[in-house]
ROPA-981678 format. One line per 10 residues: number of its first residue (from 1); their letters; for each residue x negated, y negated, z negated of N, C-alpha, C. Coordinates in steps of 0.2 Angstrom, whole numbers, padded with zeros to 4 digits. Each point is the difference from the previous one (the first is absolute). Example, Ala and Ser with C-alpha at 12.3 -4.5 7.8 and 13.67 -1.06 7.14 Angstrom:
2
1> AS> -0066 0028 -0039 0004 -0006 0000 -0004 -0006 0000 | 0002 -0005 0004 -0004 -0006 -0001 0004 -0005 -0003
This chain:
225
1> XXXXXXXXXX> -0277 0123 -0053 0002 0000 0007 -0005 -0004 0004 | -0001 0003 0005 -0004 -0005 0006 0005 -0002 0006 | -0001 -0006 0003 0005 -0001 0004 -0006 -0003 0008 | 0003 0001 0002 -0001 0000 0009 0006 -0005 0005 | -0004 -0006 0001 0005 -0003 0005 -0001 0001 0005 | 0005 0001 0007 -0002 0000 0005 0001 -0006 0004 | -0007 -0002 0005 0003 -0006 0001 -0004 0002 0008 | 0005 -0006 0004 -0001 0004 0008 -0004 -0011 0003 | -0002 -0001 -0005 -0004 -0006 0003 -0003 -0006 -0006 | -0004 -0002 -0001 -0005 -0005 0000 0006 -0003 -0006
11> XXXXXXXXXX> 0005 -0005 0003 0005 -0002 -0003 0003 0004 -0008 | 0001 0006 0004 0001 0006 -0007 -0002 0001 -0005 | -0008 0001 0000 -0006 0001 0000 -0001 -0004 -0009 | 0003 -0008 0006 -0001 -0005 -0007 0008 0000 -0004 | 0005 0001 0004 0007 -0002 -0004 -0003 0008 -0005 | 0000 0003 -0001 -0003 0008 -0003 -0004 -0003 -0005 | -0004 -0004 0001 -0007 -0002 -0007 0005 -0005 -0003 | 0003 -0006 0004 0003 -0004 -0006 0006 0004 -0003 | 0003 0008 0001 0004 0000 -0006 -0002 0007 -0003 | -0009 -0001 -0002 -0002 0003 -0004 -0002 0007 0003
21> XXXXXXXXXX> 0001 0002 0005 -0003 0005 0003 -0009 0002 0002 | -0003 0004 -0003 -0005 0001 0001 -0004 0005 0005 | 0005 0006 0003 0000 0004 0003 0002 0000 0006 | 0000 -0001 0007 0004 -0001 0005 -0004 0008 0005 | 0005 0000 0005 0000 0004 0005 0000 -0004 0006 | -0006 -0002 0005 0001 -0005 0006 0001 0005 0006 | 0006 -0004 0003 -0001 0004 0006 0004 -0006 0003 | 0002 0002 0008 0005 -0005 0003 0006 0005 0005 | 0003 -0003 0004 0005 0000 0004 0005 0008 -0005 | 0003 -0005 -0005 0003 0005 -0004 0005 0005 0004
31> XXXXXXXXXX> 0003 -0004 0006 0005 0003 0005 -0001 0005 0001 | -0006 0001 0003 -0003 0006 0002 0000 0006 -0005 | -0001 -0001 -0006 0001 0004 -0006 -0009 -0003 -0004 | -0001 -0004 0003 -0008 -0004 -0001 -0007 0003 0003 | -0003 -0003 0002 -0005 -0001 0004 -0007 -0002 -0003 | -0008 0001 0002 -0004 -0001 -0005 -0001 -0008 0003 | -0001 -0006 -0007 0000 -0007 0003 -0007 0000 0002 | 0000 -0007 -0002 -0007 -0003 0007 -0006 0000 -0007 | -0005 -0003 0004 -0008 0003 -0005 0001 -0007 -0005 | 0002 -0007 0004 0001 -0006 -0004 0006 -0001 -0005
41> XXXXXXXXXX> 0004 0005 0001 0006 0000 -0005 -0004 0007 -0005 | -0004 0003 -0002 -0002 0004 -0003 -0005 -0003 -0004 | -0003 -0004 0003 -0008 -0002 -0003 0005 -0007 -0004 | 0004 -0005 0003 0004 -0004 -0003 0002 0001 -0008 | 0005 0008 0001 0003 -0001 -0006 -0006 0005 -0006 | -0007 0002 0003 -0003 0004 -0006 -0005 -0009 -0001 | -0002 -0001 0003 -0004 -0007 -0002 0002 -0006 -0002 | 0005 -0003 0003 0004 -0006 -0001 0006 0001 -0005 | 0003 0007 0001 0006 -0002 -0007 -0002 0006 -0006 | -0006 0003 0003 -0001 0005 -0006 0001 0005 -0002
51> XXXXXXXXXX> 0006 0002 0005 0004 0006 -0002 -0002 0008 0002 | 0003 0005 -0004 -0003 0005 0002 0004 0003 0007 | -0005 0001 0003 0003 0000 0006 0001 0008 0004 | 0003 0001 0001 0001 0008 0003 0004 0002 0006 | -0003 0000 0004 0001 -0002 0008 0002 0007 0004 | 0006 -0004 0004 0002 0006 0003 -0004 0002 0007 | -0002 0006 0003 -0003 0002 0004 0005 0001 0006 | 0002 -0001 0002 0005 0003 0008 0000 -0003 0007 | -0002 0001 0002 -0001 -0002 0008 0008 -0002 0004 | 0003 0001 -0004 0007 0000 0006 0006 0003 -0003
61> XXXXXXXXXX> 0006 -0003 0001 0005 0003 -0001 0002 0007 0001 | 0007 0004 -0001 0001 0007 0002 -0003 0004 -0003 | -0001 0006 0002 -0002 0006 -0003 -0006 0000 -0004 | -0004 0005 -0004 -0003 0001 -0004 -0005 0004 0002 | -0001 0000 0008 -0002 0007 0003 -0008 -0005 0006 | -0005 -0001 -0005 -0005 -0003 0004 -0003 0006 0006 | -0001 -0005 0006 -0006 0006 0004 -0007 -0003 -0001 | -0005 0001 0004 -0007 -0002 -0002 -0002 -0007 0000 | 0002 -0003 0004 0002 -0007 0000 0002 -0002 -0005 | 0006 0001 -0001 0003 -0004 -0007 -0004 0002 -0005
71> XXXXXXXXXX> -0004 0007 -0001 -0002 -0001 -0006 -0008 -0002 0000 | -0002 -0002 0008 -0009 -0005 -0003 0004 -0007 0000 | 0007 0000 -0001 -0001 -0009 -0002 0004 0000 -0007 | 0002 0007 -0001 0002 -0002 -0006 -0007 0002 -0005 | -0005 0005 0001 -0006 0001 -0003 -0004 -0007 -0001 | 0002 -0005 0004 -0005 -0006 0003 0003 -0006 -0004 | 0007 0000 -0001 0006 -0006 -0003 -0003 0002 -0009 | 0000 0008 -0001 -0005 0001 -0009 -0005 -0004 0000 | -0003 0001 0004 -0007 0000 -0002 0001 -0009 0001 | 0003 -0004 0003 -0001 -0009 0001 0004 -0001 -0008
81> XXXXXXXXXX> 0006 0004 -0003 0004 -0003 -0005 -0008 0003 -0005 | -0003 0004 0000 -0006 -0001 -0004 -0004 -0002 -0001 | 0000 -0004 0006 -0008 -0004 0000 0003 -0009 -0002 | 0007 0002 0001 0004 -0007 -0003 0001 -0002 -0006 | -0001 0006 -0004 0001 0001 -0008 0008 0002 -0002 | 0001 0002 0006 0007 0003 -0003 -0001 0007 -0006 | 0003 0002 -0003 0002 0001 -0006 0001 0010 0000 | 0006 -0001 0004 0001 0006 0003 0002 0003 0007 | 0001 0005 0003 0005 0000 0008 0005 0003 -0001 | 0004 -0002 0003 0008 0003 0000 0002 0006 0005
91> XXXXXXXXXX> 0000 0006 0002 -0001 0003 0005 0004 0005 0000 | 0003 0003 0006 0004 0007 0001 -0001 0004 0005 | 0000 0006 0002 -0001 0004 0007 0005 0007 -0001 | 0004 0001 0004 0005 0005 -0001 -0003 0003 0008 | 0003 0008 0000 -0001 0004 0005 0006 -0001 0005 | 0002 0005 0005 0005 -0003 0005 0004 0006 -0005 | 0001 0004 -0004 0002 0005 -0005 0001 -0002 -0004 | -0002 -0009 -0002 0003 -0003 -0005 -0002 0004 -0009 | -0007 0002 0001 -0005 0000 -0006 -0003 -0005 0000 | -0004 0001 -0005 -0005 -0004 0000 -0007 0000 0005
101> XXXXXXXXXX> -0003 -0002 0002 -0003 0000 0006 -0009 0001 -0007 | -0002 0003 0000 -0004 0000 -0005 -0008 -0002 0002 | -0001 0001 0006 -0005 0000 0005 -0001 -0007 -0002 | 0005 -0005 0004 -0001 -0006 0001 -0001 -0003 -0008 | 0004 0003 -0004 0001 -0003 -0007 -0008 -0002 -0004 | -0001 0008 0002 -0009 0000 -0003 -0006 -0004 0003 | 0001 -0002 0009 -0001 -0005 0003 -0002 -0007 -0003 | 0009 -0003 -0002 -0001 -0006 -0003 -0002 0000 -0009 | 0000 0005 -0003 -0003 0002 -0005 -0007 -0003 0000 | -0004 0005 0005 -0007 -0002 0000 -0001 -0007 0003
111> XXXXXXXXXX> 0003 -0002 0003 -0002 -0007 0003 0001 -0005 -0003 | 0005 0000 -0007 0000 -0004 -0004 -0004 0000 -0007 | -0005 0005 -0001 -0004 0000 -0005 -0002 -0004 -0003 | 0002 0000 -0008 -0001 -0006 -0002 0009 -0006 -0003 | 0002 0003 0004 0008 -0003 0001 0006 0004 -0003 | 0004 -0003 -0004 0005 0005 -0002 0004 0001 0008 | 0003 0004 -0001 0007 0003 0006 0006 0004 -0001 | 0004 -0004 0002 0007 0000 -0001 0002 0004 0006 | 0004 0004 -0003 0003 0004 0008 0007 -0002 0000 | 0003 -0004 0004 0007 -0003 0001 0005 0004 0003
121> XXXXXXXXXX> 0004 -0003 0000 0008 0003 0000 0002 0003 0007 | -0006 0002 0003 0001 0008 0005 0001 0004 -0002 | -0002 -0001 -0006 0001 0006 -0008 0009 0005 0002 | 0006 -0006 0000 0002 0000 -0001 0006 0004 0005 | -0004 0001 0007 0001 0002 0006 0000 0006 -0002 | -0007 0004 -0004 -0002 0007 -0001 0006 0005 -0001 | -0001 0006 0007 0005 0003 -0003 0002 0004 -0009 | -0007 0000 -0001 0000 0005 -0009 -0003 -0005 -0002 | 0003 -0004 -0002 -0007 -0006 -0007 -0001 0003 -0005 | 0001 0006 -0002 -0003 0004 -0006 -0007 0000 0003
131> XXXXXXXXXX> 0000 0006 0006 -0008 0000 0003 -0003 -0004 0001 | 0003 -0005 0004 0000 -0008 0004 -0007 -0003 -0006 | 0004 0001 -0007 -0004 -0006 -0006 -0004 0008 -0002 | -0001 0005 0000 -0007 0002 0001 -0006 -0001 0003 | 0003 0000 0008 -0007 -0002 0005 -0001 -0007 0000 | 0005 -0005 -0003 -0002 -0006 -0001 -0004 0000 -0005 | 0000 0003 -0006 -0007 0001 -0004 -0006 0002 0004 | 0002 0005 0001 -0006 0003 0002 -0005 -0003 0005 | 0004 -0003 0005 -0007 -0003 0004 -0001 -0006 -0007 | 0001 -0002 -0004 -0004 -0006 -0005 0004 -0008 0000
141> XXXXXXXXXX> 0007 0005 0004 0002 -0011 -0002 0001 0000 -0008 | 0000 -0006 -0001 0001 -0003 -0008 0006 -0003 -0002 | 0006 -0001 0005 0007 -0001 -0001 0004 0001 0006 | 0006 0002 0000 0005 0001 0003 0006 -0004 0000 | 0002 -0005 0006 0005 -0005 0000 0007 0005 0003 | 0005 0000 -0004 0005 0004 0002 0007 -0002 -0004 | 0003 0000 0004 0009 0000 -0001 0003 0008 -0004 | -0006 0002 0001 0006 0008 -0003 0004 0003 0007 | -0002 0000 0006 0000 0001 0004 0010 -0002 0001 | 0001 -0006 -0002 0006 -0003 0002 -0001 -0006 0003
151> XXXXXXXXXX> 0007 -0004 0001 -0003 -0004 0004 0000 -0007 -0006 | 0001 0001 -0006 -0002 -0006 -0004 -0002 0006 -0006 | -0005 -0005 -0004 -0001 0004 -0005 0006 0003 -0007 | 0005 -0004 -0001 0005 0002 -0002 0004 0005 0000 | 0000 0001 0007 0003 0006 0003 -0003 0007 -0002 | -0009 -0002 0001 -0004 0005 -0001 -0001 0002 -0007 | -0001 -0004 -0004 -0002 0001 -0006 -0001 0006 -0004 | 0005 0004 0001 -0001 0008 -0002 -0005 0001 0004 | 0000 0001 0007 -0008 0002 0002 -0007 -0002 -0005 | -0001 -0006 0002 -0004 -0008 -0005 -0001 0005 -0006
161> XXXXXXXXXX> 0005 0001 -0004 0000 0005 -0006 -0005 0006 0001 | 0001 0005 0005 -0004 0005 0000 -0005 0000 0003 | -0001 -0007 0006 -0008 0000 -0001 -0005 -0002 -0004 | 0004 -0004 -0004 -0005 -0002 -0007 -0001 0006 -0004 | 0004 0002 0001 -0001 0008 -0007 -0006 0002 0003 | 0004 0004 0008 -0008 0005 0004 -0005 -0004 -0001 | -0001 -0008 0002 -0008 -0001 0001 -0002 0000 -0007 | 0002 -0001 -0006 -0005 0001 -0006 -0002 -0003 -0001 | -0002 -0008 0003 -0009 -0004 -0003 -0003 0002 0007 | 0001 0004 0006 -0005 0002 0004 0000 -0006 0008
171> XXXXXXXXXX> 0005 -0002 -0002 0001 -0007 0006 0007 -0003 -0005 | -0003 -0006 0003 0009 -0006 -0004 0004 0001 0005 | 0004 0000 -0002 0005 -0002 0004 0005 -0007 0001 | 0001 -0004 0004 0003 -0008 0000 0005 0005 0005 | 0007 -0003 -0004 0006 -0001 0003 0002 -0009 0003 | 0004 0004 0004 -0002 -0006 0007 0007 0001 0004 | 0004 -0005 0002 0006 -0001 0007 0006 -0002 -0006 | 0002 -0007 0001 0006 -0003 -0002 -0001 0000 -0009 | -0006 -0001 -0001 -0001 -0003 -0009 0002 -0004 -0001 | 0002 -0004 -0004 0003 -0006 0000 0000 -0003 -0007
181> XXXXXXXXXX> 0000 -0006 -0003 0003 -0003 -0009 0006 0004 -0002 | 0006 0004 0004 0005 0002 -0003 -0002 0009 -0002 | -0003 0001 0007 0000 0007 -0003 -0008 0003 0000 | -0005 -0005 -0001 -0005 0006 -0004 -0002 0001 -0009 | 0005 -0003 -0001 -0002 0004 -0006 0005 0007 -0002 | 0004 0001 0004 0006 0008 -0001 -0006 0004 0005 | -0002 -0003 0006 -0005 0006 0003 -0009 0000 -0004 | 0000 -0005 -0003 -0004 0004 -0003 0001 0006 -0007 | 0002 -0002 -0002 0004 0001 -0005 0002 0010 0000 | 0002 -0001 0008 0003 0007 0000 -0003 0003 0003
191> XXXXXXXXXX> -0007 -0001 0004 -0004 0001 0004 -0007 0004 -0004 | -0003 -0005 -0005 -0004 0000 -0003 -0008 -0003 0004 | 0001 -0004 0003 -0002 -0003 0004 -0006 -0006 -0004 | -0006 0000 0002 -0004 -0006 -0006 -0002 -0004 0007 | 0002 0001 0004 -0003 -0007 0008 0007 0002 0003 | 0001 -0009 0003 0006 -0003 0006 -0002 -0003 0004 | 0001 -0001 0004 0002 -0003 0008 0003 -0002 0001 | 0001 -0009 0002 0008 -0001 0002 -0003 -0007 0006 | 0004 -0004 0005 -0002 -0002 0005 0002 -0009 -0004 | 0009 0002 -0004 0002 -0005 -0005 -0001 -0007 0005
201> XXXXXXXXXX> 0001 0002 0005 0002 -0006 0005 0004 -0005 0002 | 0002 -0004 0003 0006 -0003 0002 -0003 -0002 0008 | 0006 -0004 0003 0001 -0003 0005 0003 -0008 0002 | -0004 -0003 0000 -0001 -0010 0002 0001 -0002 0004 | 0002 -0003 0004 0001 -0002 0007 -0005 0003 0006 | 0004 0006 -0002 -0004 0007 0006 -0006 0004 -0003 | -0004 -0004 -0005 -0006 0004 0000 0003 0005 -0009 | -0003 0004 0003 0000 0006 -0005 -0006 0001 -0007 | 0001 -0003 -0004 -0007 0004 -0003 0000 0000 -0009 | -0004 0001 -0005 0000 0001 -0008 0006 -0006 -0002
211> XXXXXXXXXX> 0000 0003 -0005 0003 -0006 -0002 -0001 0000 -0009 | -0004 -0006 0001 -0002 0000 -0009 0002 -0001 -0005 | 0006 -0002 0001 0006 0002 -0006 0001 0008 -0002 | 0003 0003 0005 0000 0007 -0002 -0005 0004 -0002 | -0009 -0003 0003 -0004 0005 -0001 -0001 -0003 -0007 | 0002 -0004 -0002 0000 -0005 -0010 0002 0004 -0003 | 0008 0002 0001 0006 0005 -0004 -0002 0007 0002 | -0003 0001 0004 -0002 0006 0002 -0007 0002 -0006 | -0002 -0004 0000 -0006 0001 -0006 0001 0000 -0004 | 0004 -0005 -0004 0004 0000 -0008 0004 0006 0001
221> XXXXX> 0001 0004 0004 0005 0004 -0002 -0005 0007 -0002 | -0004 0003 0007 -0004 0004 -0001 -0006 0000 -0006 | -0001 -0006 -0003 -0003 0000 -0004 0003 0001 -0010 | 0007 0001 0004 0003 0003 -0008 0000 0007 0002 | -0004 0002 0004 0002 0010 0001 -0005 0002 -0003
């Protein structure tokens, strides 16, 4: 099992490494549905804490639907998270048809050469994620972050199921939305799932973020699957 924490700040970042986390997702203002963070919180957590860092790309809250603009500063945010030694980019682009946007997809493809690429939970929007997680191969990403096109992965998991059969080995697939110590080992388990994603958060006198206790039991558990 490979595990993925999501962490939306600096603080996470390190609550994530002291309970054993080696993989994390950087991004911030998770409200939005998360945002690409700043260059000093990415070069922070690949230089000072170590950690494999895989950075989310997005310009802004809302839809999934960039114009030219948004995508020379999303083509420009790859290219700084690679020059920072980030690890891999996080990334998604859907049509106003709500397919896969394949144009832009193969865009940030080539922009990150050299870089693994995640195609996130826009996925998840796609009207037909049969096709959806074809042309997400096809343009070249190397994993796909997705719920099972529900709104927790629980819910989804029969889907989770049939897109690990379809991809084969040909893209990973991480299940992702409301993982937790209680219930990822029944979603892995029914899923067939060998990568997770979980945020495994809590909330402190207002501020939101990892919590290293759970991401602890969250390891000792994944790592008896």
């Amino acid at each position: 099992m490979q595990v993925e924490i999501c962490c939306n700040s600096t603080l996470s970042a390190r609550n994530a490494k002291r309970g054993g986390a080696y993989r994390i997702e950087l991004c911030q203002a998770l409200g939005e549905g998360g945002t690409t963070p700043s260059a000093a919180a990415i070069e922070y957590c690949v230089k000072e804490l170590g950690l494999h860092t895989r950075v989310l790309i997005r310009p802004r809250g809302g839809n999934f639907h960039y114009d030219k603009e948004d995508m020379r500063l999303i083509l420009r945010d790859i290219e700084l998270a690679h020059k920072l030694g980030a690890h891999a980019v996080v990334v998604g682009f859907l049509t106003a048809e709500a397919d896969i946007d394949t144009t832009q997809t193969r865009e940030a493809v080539k922009a990150a050469e050299g870089l693994s690429v995640t195609f996130h939970r826009a996925f998840d929007e796609c009207r037909n994620p049969h096709d959806a997680l074809e042309q997400v191969i096809d343009c070249g990403c190397n994993k796909l972050l997705t719920s099972g096109c529900a709104p927790t992965a629980m819910e989804g998991k029969e889907m989770l199921r049939q897109l690990v059969l379809q991809a084969d080995g040909r893209i990973d697939i991480i299940g992702a939305a409301g993982i937790t110590t209680v219930n990822v080992k029944q979603i892995v388990l029914e899923s067939g799932l060998y990568e997770v994603h979980g945020s495994l958060k809590h909330t402190i006198d207002g501020l939101t973020c990892t919590d290293a206790n759970q991401v602890r039991e969250f390891m000792r558990i994944t790592d008896t699957l």
